[in-house]
C-alpha positions in Angstrom: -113.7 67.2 -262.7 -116.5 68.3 -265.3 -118.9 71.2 -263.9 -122.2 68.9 -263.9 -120.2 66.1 -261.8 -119.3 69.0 -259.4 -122.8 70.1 -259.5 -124.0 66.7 -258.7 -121.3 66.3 -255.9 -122.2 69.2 -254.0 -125.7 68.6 -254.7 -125.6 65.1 -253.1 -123.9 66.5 -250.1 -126.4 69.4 -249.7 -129.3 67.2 -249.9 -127.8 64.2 -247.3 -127.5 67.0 -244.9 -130.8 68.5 -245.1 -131.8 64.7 -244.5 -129.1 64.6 -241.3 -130.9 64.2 -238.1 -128.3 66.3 -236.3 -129.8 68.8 -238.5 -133.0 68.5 -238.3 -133.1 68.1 -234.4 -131.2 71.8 -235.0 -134.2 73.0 -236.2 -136.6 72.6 -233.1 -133.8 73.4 -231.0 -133.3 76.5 -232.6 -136.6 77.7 -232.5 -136.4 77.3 -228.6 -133.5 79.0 -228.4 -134.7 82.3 -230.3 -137.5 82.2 -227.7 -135.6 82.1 -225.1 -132.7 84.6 -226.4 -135.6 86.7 -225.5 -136.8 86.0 -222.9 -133.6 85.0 -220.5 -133.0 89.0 -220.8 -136.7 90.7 -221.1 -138.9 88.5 -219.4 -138.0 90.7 -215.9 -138.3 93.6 -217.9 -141.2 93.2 -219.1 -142.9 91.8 -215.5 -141.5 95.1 -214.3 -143.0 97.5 -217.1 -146.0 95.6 -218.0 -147.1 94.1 -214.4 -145.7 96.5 -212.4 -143.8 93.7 -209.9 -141.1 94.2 -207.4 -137.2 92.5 -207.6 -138.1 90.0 -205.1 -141.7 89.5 -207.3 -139.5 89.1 -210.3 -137.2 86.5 -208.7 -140.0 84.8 -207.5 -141.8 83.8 -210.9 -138.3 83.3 -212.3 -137.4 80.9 -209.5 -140.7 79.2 -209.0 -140.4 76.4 -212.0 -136.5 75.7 -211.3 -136.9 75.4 -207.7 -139.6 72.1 -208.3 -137.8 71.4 -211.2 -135.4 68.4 -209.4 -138.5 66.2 -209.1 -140.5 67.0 -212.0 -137.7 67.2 -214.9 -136.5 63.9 -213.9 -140.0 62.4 -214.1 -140.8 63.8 -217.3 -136.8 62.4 -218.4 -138.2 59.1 -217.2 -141.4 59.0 -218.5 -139.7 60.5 -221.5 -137.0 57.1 -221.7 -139.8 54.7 -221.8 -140.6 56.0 -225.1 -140.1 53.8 -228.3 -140.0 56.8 -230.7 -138.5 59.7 -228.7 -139.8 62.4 -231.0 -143.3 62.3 -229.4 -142.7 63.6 -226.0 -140.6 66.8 -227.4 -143.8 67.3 -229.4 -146.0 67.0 -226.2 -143.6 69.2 -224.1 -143.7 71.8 -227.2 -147.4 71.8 -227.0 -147.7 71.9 -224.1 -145.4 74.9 -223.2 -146.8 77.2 -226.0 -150.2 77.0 -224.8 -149.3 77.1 -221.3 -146.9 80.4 -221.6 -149.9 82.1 -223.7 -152.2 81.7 -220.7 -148.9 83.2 -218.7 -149.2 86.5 -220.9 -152.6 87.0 -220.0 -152.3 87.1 -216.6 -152.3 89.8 -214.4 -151.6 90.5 -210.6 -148.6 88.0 -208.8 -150.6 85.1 -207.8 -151.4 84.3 -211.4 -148.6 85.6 -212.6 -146.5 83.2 -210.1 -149.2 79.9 -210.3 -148.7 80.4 -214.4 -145.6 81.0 -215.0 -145.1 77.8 -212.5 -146.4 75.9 -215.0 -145.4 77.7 -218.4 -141.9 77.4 -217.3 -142.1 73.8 -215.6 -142.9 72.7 -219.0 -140.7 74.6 -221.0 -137.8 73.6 -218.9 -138.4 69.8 -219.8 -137.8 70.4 -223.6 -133.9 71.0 -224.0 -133.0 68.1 -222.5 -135.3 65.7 -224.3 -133.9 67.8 -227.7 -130.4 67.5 -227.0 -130.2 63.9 -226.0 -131.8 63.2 -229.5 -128.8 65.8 -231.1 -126.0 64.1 -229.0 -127.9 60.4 -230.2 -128.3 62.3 -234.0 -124.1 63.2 -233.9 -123.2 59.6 -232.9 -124.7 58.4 -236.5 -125.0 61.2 -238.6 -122.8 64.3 -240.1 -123.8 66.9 -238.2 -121.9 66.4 -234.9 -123.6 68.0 -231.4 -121.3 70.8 -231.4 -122.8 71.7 -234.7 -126.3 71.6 -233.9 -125.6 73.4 -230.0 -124.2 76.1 -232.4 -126.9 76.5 -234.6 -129.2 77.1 -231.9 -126.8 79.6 -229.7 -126.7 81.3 -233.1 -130.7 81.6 -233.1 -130.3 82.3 -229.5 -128.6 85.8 -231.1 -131.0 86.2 -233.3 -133.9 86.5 -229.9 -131.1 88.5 -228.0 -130.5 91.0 -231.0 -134.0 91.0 -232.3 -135.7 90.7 -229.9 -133.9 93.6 -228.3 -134.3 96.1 -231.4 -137.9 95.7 -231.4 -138.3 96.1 -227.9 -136.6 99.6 -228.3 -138.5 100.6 -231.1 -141.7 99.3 -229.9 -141.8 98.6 -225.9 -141.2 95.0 -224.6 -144.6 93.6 -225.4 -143.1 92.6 -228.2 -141.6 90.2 -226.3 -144.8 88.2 -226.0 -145.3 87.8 -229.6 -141.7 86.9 -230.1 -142.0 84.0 -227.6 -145.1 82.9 -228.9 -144.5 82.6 -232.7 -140.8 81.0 -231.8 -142.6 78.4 -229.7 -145.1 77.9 -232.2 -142.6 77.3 -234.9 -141.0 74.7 -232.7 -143.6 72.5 -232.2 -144.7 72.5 -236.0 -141.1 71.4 -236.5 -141.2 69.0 -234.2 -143.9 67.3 -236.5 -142.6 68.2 -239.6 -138.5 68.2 -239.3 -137.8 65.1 -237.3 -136.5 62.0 -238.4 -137.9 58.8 -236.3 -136.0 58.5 -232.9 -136.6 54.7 -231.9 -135.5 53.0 -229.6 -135.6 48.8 -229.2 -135.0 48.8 -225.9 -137.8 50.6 -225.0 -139.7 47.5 -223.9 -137.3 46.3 -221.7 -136.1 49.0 -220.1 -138.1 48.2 -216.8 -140.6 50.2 -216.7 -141.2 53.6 -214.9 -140.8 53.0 -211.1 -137.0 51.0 -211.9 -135.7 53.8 -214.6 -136.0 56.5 -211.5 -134.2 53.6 -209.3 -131.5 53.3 -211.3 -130.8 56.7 -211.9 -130.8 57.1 -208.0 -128.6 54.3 -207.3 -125.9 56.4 -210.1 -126.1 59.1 -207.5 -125.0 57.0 -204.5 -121.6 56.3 -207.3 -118.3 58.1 -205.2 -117.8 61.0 -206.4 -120.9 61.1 -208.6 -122.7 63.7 -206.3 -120.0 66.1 -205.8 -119.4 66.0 -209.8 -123.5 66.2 -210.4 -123.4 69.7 -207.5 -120.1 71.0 -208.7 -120.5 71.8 -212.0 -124.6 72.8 -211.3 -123.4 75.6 -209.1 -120.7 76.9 -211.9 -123.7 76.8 -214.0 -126.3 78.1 -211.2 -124.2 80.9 -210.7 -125.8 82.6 -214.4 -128.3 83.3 -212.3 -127.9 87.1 -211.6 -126.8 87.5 -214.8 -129.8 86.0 -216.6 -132.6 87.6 -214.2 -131.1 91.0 -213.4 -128.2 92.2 -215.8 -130.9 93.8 -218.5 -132.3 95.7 -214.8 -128.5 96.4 -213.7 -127.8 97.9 -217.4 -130.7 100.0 -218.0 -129.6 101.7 -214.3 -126.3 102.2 -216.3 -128.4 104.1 -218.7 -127.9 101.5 -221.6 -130.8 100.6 -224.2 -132.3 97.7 -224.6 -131.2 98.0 -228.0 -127.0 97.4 -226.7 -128.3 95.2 -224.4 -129.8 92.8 -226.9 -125.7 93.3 -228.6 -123.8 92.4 -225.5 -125.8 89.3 -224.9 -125.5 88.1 -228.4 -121.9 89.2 -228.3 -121.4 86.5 -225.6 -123.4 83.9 -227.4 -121.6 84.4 -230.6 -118.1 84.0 -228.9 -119.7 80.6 -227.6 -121.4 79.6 -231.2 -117.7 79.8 -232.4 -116.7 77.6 -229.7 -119.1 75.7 -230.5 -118.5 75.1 -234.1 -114.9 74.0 -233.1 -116.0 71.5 -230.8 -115.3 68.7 -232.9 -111.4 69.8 -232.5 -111.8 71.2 -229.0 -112.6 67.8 -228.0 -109.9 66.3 -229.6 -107.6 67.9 -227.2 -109.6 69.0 -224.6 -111.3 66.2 -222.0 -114.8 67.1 -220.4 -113.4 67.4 -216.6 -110.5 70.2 -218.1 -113.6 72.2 -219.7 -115.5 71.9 -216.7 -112.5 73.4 -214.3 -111.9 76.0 -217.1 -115.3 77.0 -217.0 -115.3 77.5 -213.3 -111.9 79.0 -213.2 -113.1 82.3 -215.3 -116.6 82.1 -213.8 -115.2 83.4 -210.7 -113.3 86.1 -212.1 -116.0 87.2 -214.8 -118.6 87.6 -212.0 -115.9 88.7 -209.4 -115.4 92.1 -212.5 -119.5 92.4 -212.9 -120.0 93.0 -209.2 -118.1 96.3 -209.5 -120.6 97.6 -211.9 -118.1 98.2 -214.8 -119.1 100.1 -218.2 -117.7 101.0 -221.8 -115.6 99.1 -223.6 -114.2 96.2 -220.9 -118.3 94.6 -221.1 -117.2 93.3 -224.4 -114.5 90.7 -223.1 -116.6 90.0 -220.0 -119.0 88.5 -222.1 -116.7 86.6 -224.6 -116.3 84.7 -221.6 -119.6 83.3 -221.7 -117.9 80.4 -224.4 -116.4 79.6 -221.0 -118.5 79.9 -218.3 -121.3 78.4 -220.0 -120.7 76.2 -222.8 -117.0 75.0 -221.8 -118.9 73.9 -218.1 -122.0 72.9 -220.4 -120.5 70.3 -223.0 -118.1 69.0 -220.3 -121.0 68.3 -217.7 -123.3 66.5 -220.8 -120.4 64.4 -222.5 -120.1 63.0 -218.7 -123.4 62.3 -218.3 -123.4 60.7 -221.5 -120.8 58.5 -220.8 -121.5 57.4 -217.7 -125.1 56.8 -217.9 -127.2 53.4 -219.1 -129.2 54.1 -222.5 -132.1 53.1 -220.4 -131.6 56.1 -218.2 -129.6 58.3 -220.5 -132.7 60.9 -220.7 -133.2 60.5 -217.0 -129.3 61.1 -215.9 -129.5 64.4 -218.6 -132.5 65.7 -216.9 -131.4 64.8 -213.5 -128.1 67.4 -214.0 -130.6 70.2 -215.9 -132.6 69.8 -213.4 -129.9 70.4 -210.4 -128.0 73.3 -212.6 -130.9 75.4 -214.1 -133.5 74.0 -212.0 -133.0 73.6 -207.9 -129.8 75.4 -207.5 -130.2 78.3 -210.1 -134.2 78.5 -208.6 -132.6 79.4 -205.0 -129.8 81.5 -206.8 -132.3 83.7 -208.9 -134.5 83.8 -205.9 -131.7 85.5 -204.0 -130.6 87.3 -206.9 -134.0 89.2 -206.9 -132.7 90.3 -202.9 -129.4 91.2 -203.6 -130.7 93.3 -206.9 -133.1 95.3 -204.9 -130.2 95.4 -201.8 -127.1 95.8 -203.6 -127.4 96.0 -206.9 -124.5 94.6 -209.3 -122.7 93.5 -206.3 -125.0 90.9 -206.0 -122.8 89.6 -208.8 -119.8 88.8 -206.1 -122.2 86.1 -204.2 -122.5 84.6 -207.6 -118.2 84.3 -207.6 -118.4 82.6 -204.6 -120.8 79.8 -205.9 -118.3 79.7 -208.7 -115.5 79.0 -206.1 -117.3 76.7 -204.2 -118.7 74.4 -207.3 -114.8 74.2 -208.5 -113.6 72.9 -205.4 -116.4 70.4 -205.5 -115.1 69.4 -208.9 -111.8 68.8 -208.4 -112.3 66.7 -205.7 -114.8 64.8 -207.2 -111.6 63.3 -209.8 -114.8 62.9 -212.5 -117.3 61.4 -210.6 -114.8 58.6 -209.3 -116.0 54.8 -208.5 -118.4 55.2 -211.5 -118.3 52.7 -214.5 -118.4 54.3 -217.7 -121.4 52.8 -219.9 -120.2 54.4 -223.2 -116.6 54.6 -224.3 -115.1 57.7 -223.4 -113.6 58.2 -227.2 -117.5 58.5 -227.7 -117.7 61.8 -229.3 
């Protein structure tokens, strides 16, 4: 083969993926993520130093948003499904969070702090799910496959962990508002200026608002359904201490915010590998035995934080995160995928987000804020035993048995 046809070859290929939509959905996703690789470590942090706020304070705000967030994700997700070009309400979601988390930044005293950050994080909370229903629709036709676009963003993710945690150091954790702000900036002008058209035919005849929420209730009364929806949201729930109070339980250890930012990368880059492999992983691996694996070293990764460990054993504690999270993570969406209608595909997404980083990790980070001021890391233990009791719920749930599949289940 000549050196201008090989030119021409690799040319071709470079340019149909930067016109994938697997790709390009990457993009906006990313550009949350690096907000968030932020502010899932700092934001307490920075509520602590800045506004001057209690654990239980803390936990609060953090909790506030995911705690309401089992109503009002799945009526976005709804609202969201009746949509004949799904693009526009990521934009409106995007929008809408950036503007509402700047007025969060400027508040001052708990009230406002809480009533804002209500609302900032309400809206925020809405967007992943809308973006990675469009990457797993975006793998099903193009070349970039959802493993590969969840990995791009983790990686971005270590980019907010790892940057946003230098700068902190150098220059105190304000920075963390300007980090959050110009990432969640850049994600809403991608949203205009990256995406490919996301439409839908059905749209019309999808039945309207009021019968989309029906039917995703009536999926819930499916045997088996429920105690597969609760079990794996608790595995996930269980982050909770970790998320809200592991930068607090650190610095007590006398670690800077600078190794901090490195050990939560760390654990995000173990998973962006995992991630990238996904495409094999799946091959081999079904989405119930991720979903038990990732329980299964949930409990003992948390079960090792609660004794407040240092040095060298943090690193393989937090290579488990590929586990924990995105093992439990992938398993729990490719079985909502499959099992839920196109017409409430959004809704069925939303409806687990919701339950897993919304109701039950709201409660958890609520008592996390308790047992941080109370016991410290061994609040970490109570977060084992949600572990222990969202696996048993799994297992018994035999993958949400009575439930008819509406997708193949060799849909990757």
């Amino acid at each position: 083969m000549s050196n201008s046809s090989h030119t021409a070859r690799v040319g071709g290929v470079a340019r149909a993926l930067a016109d994938d939509p697997g790709l390009r959905i990457a993009l906006v996703m990313s550009a949350v993520t690096c907000a968030w690789g932020a502010t899932l470590p700092f934001l307490s942090r920075w509520l602590e130093a800045e506004r001057g706020l209690s654990g239980a304070e803390i936990g609060a705000i953090l909790s506030s948003a995911q705690l309401a967030r089992i109503v009002i994700g799945p009526a976005i997700a709804a609202w969201a499904d009746g949509a004949r070009d799904r693009r526009w309400p990521i934009r409106i979601a995007l929008i809408a969070s950036t503007l509402a988390f700047a007025v969060f930044f400027a508040a001052e005293g708990f009230w406002a702090l809480f009533a804002t950050g209500f609302i900032a994080s309400t809206l925020s909370q809405a967007i992943m799910p809308l973006v990675e229903g469009a990457a797993l629709r975006a793998g099903e036709t193009g070349r970039v496959p959802y493993g590969v676009s969840r990995a791009l963003a983790s990686s971005a993710f270590i980019i907010g962990n790892v940057g946003g945690g230098l700068l902190i150091s150098l220059h105190g954790v304000d920075v963390l508002v300007a980090w959050t702000m110009a990432s969640l900036g850049l994600a809403a002008l991608f949203s205009f200026t990256a995406l490919k058209p996301d439409v839908w035919t059905g749209a019309a005849e999808s039945g309207g608002f009021r019968m989309r929420v029906r039917a995703g209730l009536t999926l819930l009364r499916a045997p088996g359904f429920a105690r597969l929806l609760v079990g794996v949201s608790l595995i996930q729930a269980a982050h909770a201490f970790y998320y809200g109070f592991s930068v607090l339980v650190w610095r007590n250890q006398e670690i800077s915010a600078t190794w901090v930012g490195l050990l939560w990368a760390f654990g995000v880059g173990v998973e962006v590998v995992f991630l990238a492999l996904l495409p094999q992983i799946e091959k081999r691996v079904s989405p119930e035995a991720m979903i038990v694996a990732g329980g299964a070293v949930s409990i003992l990764r948390w079960t090792v934080f609660a004794f407040a460990p240092v040095g060298w054993i943090l690193w393989p504690l937090q290579a488990l995160h590929a586990l924990t999270f995105a093992a439990t993570h992938v398993g729990a969406l490719r079985l909502m995928f499959r099992i839920a209608p196109e017409a409430i595909s959004g809704f069925t997404q939303t409806l687990y987000a919701a339950l897993a980083s919304g109701l039950l990790m709201g409660l958890a980070t609520l008592a996390s804020g308790f047992l941080y001021d109370r016991f410290g890391a061994g609040g970490y233990a109570a977060m084992a035993l949600m572990c222990a009791i969202g696996l048993a719920l799994t297992l018994s749930a035999r993958g949400g048995a009575g439930v008819q599949p509406a997708r193949s289940s060799a849909s990757k």
